[in-house]
N, C-alpha and C positions, 0 to 999 in steps of 0.2 A: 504494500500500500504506500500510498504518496502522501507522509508527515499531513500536518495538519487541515488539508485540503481534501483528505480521502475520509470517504462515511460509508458504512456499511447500510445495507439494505435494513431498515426499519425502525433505522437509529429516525430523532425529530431533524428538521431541517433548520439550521442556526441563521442561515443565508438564502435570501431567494437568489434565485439566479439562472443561471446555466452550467448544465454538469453531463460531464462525458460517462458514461455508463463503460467501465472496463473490466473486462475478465479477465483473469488471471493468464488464460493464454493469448490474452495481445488480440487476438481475432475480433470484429465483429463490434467494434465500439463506436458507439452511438450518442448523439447529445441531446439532452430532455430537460425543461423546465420543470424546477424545483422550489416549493412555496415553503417561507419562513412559520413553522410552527406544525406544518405536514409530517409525515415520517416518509421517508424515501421508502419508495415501493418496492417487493420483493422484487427477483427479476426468473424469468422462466428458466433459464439456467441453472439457480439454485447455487450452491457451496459458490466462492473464489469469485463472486460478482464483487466492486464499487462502485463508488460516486465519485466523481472531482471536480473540486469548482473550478471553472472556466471564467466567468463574468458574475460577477455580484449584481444585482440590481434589484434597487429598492422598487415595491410596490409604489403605484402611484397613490393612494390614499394615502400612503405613511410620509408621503414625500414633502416636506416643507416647503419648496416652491408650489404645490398642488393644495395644499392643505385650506381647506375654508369653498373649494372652489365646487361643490357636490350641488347638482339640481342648476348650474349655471348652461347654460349654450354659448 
């Protein structure tokens, strides 16, 4: 696994963002949006899957340039 960037399938999600889905044999890796407070989803492979973050990104509701601005057009 990759230090503090890498989460195991079912662990909660600290970071939304985007995350590379990597098995342990290198093959077939994939990126999937990840919501802060979610638990990363199993994945069909089962044993020797992670998560890696790739890009952080804040929710727009959380987002303090956004904030206040709900029900406006």
């Amino acid at each position: 696994m990759a230090g503090d960037t890498a989460y195991k399938p079912r662990e909660i999600v600290k970071v939304s963002g985007i995350y590379s889905v990597v098995h342990d044999d290198g093959k077939d890796t994939f990126e999937v949006t990840c919501v802060e407070g979610e638990h990363f989803p199993p994945t069909r492979r089962g044993k020797g899957a992670h998560f890696e973050l790739k890009y952080a990104a804040t929710h727009s509701h959380k987002h303090d340039a956004l904030k206040g601005t709900e029900g406006r057009n």
